[in-house]
TORKOLDREN-593870 format. One record per residue: x, y, z of N, C-alpha, C in turn. Coordinates in steps of 0.1 Angstrom, whole numbers, padded with zeros to 4 digits, always signed. Layout:
XYZXYZXYZ;...
//
This chain:
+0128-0092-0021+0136-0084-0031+0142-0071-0024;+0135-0065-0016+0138-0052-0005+0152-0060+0002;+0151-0065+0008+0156-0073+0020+0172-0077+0010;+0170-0080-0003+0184-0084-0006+0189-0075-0012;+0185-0062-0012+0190-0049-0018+0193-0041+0001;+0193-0048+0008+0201-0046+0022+0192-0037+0026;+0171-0032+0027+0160-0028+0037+0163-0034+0047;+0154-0030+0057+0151-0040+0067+0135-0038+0065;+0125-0049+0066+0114-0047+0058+0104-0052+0072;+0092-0045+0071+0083-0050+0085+0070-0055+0075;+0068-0066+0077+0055-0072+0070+0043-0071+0079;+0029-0067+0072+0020-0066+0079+0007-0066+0067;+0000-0081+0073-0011-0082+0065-0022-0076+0068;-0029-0071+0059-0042-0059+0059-0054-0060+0058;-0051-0073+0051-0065-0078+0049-0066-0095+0049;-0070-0098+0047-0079-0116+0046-0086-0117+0031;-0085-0125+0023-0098-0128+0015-0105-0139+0024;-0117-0135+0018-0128-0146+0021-0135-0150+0010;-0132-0169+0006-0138-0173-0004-0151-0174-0006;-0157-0174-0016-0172-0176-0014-0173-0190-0022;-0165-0200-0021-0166-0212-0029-0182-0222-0024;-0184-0219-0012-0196-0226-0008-0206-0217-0010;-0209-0207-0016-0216-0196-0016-0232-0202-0026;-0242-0205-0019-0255-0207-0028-0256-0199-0039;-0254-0182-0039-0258-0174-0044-0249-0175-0059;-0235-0178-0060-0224-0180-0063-0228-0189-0074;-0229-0200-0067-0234-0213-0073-0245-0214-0083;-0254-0204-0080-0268-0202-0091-0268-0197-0098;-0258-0183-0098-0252-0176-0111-0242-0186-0123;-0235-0192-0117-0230-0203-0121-0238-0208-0129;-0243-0217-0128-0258-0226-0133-0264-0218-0147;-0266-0207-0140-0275-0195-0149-0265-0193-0163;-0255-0183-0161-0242-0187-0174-0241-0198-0180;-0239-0209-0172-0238-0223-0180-0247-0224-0191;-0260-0221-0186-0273-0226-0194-0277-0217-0203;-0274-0202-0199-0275-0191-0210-0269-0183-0210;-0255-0186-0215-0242-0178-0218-0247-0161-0220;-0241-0155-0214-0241-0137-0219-0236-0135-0228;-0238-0119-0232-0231-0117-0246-0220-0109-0243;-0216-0105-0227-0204-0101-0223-0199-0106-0213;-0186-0104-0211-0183-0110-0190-0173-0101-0192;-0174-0094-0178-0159-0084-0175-0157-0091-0164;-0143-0093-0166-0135-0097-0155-0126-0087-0150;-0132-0084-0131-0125-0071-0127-0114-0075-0122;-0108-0090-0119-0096-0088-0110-0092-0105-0115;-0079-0109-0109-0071-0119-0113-0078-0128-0105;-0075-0128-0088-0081-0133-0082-0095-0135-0077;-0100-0128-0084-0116-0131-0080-0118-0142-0091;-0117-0138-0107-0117-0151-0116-0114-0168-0115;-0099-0168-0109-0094-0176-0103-0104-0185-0094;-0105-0178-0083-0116-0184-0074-0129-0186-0081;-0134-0180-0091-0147-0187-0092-0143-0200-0104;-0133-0199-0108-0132-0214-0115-0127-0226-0106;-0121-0219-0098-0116-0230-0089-0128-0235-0084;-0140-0225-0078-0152-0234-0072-0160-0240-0082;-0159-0238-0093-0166-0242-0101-0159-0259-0106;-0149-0259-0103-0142-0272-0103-0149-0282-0089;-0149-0274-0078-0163-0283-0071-0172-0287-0071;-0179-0280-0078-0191-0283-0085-0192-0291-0095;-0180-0296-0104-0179-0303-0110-0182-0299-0126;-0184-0282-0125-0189-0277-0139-0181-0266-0142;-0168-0271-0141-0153-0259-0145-0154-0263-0163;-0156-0275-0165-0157-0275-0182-0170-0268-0188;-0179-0269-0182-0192-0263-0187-0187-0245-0186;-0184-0240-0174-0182-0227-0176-0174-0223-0183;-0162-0227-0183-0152-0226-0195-0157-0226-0206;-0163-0236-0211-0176-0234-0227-0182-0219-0227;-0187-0219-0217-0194-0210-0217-0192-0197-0222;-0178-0194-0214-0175-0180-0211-0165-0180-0225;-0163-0186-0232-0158-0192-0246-0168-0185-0255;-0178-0182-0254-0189-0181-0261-0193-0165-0264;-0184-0159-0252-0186-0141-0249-0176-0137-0252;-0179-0120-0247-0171-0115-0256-0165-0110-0243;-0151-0112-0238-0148-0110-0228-0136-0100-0222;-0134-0093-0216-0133-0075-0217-0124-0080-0197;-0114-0076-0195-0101-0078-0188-0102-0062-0182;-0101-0062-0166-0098-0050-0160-0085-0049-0155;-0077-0050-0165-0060-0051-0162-0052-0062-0163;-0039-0063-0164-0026-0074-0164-0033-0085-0157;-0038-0082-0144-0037-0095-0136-0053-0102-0137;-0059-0094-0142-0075-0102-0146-0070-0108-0161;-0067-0104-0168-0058-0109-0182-0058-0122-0181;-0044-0125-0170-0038-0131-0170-0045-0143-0162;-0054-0146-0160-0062-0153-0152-0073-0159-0161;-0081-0153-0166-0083-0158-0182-0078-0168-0192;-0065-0160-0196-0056-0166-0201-0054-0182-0198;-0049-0180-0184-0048-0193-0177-0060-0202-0176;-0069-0194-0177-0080-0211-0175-0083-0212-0196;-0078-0210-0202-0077-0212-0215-0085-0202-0224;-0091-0190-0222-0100-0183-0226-0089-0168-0234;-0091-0161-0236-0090-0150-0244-0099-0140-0244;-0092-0127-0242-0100-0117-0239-0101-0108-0253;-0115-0099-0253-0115-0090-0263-0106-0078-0259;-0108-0073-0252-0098-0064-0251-0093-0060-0236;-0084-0052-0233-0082-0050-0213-0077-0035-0215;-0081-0023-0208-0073-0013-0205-0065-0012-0202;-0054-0004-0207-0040+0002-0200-0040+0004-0186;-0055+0014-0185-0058+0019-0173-0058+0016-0160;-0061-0001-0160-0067-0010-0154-0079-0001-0145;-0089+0006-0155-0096+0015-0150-0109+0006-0154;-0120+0003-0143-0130+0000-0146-0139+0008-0151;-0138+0021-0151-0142+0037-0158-0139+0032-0169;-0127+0029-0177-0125+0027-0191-0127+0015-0195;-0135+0008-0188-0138-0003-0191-0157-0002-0193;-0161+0005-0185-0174+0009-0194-0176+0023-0205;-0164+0029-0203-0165+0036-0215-0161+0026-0227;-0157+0020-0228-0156+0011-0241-0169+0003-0240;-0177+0000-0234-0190-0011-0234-0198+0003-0238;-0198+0015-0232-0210+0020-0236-0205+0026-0249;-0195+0032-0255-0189+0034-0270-0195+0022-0282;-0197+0008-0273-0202-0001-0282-0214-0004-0281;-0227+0001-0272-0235+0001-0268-0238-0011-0265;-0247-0010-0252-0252-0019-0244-0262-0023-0243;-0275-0014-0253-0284-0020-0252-0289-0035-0252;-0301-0041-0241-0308-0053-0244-0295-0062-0247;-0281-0059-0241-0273-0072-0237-0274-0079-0223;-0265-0088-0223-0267-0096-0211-0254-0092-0209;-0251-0089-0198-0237-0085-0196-0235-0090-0179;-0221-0101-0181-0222-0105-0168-0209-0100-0160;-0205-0092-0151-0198-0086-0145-0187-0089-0128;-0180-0101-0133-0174-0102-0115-0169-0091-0110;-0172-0096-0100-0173-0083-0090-0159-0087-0079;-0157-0078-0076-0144-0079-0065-0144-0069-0051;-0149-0082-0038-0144-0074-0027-0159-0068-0022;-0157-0054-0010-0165-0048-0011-0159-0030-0013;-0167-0022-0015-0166-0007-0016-0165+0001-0003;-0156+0006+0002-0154+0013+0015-0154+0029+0013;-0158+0035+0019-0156+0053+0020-0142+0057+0013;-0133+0044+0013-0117+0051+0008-0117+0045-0003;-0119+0034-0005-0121+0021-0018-0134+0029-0027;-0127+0034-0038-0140+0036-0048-0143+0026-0055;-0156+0023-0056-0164+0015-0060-0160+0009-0072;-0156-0002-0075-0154-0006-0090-0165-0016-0098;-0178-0014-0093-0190-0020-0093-0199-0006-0104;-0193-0013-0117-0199-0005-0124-0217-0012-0131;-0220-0019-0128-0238-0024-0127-0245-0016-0131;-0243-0005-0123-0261+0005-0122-0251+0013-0131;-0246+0018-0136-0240+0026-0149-0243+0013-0166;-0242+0002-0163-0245-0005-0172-0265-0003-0176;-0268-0013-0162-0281-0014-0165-0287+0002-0167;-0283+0011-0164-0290+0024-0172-0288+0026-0180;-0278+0017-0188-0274+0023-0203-0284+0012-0208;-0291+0003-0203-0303-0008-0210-0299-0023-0209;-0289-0022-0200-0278-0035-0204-0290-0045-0192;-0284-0061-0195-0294-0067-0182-0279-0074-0172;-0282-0067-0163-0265-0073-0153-0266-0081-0147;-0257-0094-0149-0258-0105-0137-0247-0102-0130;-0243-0099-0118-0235-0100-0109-0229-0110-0106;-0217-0111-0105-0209-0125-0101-0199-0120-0091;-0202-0122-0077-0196-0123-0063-0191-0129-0059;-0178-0128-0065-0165-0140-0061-0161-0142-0045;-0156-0129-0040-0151-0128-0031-0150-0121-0023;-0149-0115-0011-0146-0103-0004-0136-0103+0006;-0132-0091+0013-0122-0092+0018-0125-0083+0034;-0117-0091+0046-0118-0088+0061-0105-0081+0063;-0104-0078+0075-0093-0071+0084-0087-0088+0084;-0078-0086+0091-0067-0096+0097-0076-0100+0109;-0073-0117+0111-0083-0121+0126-0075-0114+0137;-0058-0114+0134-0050-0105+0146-0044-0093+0139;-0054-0084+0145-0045-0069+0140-0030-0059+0145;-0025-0074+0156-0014-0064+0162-0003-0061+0155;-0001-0068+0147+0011-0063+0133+0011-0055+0120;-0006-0051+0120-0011-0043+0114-0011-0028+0119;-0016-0031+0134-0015-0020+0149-0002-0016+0145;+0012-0023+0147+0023-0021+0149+0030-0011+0140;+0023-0016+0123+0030-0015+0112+0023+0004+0110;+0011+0006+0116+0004+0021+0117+0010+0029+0130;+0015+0024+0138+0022+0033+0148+0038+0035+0140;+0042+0028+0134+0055+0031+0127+0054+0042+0117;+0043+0043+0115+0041+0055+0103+0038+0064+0109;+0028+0065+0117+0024+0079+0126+0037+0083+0134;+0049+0075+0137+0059+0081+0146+0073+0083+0138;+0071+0077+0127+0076+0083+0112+0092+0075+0116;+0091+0063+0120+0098+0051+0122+0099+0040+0106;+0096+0047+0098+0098+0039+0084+0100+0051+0074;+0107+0043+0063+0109+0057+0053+0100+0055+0036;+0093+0042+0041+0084+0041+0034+0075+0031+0038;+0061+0029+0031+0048+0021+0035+0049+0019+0017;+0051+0007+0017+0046+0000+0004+0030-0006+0006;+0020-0005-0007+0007-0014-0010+0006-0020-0025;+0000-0031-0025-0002-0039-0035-0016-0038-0037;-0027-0034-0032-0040-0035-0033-0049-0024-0028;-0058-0019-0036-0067-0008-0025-0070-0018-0017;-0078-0024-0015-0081-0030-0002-0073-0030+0008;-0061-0033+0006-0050-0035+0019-0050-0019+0025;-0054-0008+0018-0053+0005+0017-0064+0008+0023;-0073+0002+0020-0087+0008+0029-0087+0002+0044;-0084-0010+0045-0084-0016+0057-0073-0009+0063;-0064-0009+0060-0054+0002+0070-0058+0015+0073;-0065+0023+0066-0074+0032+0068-0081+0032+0079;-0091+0021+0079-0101+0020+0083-0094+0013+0100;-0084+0009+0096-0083+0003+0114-0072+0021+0123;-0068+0024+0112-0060+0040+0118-0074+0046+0129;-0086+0048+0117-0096+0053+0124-0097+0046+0133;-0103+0036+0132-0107+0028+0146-0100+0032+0159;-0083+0029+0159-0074+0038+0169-0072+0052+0168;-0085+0055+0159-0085+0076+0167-0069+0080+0160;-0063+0072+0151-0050+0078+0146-0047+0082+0134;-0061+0085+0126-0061+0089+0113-0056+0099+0105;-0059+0109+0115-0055+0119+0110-0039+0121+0116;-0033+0115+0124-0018+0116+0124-0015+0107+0117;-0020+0097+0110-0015+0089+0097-0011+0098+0085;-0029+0103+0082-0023+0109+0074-0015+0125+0070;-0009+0127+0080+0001+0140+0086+0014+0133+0083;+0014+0124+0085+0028+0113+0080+0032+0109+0065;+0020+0110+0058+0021+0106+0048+0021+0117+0034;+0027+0120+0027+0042+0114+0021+0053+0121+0030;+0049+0131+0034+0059+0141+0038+0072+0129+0048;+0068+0125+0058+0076+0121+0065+0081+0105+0066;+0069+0098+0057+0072+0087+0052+0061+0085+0039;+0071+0075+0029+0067+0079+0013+0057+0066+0019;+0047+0073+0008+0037+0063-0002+0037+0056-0008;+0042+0045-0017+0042+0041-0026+0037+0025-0032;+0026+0028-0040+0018+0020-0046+0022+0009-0059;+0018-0004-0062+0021-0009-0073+0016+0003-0085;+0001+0008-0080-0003+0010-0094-0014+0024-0093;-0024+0029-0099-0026+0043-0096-0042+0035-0090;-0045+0020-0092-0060+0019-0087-0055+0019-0072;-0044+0008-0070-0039+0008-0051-0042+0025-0047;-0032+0030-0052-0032+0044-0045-0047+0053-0044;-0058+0047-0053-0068+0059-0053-0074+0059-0040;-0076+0050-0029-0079+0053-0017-0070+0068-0008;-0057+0068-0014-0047+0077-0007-0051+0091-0014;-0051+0089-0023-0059+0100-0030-0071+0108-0026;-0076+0097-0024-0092+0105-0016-0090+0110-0003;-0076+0108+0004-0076+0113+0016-0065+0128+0014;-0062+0131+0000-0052+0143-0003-0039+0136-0003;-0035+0124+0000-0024+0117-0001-0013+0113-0017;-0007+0120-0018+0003+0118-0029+0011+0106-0029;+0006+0098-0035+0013+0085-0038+0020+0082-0052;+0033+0076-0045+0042+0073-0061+0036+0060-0067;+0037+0059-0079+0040+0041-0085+0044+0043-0098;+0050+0030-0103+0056+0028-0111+0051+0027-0127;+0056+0034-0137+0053+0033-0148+0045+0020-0158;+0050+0008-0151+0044-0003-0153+0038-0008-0137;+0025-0014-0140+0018-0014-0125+0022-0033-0122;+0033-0034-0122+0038-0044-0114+0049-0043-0102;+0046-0054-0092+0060-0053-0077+0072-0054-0084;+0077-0060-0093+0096-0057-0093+0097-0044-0101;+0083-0038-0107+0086-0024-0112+0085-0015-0100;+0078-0014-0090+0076-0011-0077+0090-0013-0066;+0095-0024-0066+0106-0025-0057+0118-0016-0067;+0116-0014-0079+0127-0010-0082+0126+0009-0079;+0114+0014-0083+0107+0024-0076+0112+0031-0062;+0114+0023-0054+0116+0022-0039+0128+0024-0044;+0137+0013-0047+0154+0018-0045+0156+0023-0052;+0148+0032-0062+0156+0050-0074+0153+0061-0061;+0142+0057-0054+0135+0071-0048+0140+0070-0036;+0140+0063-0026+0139+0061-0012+0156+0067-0008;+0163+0065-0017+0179+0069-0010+0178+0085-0013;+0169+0091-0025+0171+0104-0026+0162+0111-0013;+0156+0104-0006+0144+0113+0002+0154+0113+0016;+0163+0104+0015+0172+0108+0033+0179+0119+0029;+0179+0125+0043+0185+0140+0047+0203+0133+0051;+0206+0148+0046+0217+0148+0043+0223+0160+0050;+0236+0162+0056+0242+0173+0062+0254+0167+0063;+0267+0184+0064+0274+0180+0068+0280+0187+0082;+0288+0179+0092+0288+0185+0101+0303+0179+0109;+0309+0187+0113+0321+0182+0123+0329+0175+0111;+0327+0178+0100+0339+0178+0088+0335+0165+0085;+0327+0157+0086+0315+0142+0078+0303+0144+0073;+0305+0139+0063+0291+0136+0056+0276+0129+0065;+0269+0134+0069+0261+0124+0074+0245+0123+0069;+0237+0107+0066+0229+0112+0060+0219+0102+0073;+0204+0104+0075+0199+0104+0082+0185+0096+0073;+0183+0081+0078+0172+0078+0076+0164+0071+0086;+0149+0065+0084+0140+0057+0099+0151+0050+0103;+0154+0041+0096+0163+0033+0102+0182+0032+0108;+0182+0043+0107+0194+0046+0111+0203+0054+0105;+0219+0058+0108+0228+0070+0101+0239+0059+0093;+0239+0065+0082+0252+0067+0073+0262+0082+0077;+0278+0077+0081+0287+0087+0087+0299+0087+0074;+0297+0091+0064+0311+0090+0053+0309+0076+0045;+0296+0076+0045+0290+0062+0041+0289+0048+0045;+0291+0056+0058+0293+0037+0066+0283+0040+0071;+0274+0030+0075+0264+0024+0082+0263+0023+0098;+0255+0035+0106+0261+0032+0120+0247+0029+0124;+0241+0021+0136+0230+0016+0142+0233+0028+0154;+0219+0033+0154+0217+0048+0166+0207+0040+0175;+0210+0041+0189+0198+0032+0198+0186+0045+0198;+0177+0038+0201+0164+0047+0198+0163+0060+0208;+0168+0061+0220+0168+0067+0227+0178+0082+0221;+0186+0076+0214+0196+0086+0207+0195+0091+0198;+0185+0084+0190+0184+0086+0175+0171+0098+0175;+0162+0098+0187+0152+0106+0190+0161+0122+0195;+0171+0121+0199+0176+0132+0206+0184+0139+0188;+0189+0131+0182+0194+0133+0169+0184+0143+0159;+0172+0134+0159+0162+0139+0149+0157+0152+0157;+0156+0157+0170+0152+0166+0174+0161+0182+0168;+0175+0175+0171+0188+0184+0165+0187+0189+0152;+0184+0177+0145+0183+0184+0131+0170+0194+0127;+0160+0193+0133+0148+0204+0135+0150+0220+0131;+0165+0216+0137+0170+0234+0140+0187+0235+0138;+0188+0227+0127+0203+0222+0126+0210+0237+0130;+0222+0236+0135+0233+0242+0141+0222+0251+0151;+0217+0253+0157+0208+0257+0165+0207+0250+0178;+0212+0259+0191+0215+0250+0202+0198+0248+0212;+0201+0237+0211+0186+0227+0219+0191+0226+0233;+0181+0228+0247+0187+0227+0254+0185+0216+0261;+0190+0209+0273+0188+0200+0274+0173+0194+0281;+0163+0205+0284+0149+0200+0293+0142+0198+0276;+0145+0208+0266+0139+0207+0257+0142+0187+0247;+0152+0186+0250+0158+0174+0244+0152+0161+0253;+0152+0163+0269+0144+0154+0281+0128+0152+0273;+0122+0162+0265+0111+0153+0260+0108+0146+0252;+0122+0148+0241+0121+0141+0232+0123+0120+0234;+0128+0120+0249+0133+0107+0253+0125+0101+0251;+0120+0085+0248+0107+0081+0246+0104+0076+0260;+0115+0077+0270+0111+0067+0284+0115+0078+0296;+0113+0090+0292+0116+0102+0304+0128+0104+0309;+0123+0105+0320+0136+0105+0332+0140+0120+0334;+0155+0125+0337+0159+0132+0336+0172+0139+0328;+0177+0153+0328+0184+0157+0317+0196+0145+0321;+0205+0138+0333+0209+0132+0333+0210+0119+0324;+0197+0116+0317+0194+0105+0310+0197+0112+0294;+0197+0127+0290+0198+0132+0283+0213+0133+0279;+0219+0133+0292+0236+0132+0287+0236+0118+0286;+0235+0109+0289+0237+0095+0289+0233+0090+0275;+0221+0095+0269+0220+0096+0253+0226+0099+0246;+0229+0112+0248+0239+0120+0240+0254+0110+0239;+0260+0106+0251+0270+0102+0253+0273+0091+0236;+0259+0080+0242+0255+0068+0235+0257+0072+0221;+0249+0083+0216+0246+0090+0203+0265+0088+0196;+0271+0096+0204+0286+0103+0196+0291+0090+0196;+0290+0081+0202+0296+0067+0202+0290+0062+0193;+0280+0059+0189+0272+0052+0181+0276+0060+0165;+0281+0071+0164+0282+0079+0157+0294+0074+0152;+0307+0073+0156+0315+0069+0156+0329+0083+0157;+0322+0096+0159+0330+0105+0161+0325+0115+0174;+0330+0121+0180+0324+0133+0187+0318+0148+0180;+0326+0144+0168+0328+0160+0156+0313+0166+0160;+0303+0152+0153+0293+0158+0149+0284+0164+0155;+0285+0165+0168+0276+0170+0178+0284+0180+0189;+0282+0195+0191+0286+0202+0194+0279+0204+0212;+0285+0204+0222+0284+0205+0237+0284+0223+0238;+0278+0229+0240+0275+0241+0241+0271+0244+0260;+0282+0248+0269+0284+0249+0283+0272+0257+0286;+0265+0248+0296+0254+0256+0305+0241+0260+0294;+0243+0255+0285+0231+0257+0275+0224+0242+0267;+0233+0238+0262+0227+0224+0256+0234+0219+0242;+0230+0216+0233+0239+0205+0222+0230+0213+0211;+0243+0213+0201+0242+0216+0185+0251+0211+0177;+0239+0205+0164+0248+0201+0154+0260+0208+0149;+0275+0203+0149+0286+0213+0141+0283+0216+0127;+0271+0221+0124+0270+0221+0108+0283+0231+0099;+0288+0225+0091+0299+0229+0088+0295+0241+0074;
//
């Protein structure tokens, strides 16, 4: 959807689910419901639901559970647990706006819980960034008896180099946005920044130099817990999200005018009078250093660091050169004798 609104978009998976369809433990809770239906089931997520009926279709007792969970009174942690429900033929009592599992025991304990059976899927595991949506021990203190249902959980990627790739682009502020669809994808990206010691330039990157933005306010509560301001969309779905991106993302590039053109400046390259020019990276680094200190002359040892492959100021004119070409005018960049280069800010 990015891609045909003319992004250029870098994909990078964050996480793995892991099914638990072979899971003993899985399997006996199963059995257990069948035989003594609860008097509640909260369903926390689309896909965790999904997956336990599908294994439960292995087992050969997808109609039995279906009866079952027919029998309760059944309580939805958002659109996409809803809607999963829904689909295996069931009906929910009620679902939060919130998709807050918080407001999803504040309505169980508003109706009290005593001496129920309340059976609870569970989704995933809980990380330092990932708040816990394993509300149990807030139930069973309210008197409730909780059967846990452990659908699923979720790993890193078996190969993290596109993951690697996709966190060096943020920390060198090479994108102009990081989209997420899941806390989890949020925590694992977290959690592998730390692993590369790059955490805390991750999050120095984030919103300021490249946006955040989440489907929904549960994705983002990891970014949250790190001081991270993240956007999402009034409705917590991706085409409300993608559309998110293209209201916000054009207003966050920089803009100047200079050498009598409009020019506006994003990760991926310059608009000159609204045409679309491709800056090679070696140039585009000497560019972004300029605007630092717009009309302010940079000189050239100072601009030699900004190179990503060294050398000398000679290689600095040879960028420069590349830059006004690539640029498609000389205007916009000012040659200042025996000193060094400034924007013509007009």
């Amino acid at each position: 959807m990015l891609e045909r609104r003319g992004a250029t978009v870098v994909h990078a998976p964050a996480i793995r689910i892991v099914p638990l369809v072979d899971d003993i433990e899985l399997r006996r809770v199963t059995s257990l419901l069948i035989e003594r239906p609860p008097d509640v089931v909260v369903v926390t997520t689309g896909i965790g639901f999904r997956g336990w009926v599908e294994a439960a279709h292995g087992w050969d007792v997808a109609d039995q559970l279906i009866a079952a969970l027919g029998s309760t009174r059944i309580l939805a942690r958002g659109p996409k647990a809803r809607g999963a429900v829904r689909q295996a033929g069931l009906c929910e009592e009620w679902s939060p706006l919130s998709e807050s599992s918080a407001e999803v025991l504040g309505r169980l304990a508003d109706d009290g819980v005593e001496h129920l059976r309340i059976a609870v899927q569970l989704h995933g595991a809980a990380s330092q960034w990932e708040p816990s949506t394993d509300i149990c021990d807030a139930l069973t203190m309210a008197g409730a008896q909780v059967i846990k249902v452990r659908v699923y959980r979720w790993e890193p990627p078996d190969d993290s180099r596109r993951m690697d790739h996709l966190i060096a682009m943020i920390v060198n502020a090479e994108l102009d946005a990081v989209s997420f669809t899941s806390a989890p994808a949020v925590a694992s990206l977290l959690q592998r920044a730390e692993a590369l010691g790059v955490l805390d330039e991750l999050v120095a990157a984030l919103p300021g130099k490249v946006a955040a933005m989440c489907v929904g306010p549960v994705t983002a509560a990891p970014l949250r817990r790190l001081g991270i301001r993240a956007s999402y969309p009034e409705h917590y779905r991706l085409g409300a999200l993608v559309r998110l991106m293209t209201d916000e993302l054009p207003r966050r590039g920089r803009h100047f005018s200079a050498g009598g053109h409009l020019v506006g400046v994003r990760s991926g390259g310059v608009t000159v009078d609204g045409r679309v020019r491709t800056i090679p990276p070696a140039s585009m680094a000497l560019l972004r250093r300029l605007m630092e200190t717009p009309g302010a002359v940079v000189s050239r040892e100072e601009l030699l660091t900004r190179l990503p492959v060294g050398g000398d100021t000679h290689a600095v004119e040879t960028a420069m050169t590349r830059l006004r070409s690539a640029l498609g005018t000389p205007r916009v960049i000012q040659t200042v004798v025996k000193r060094g280069y400034r924007l013509s800010i007009d």
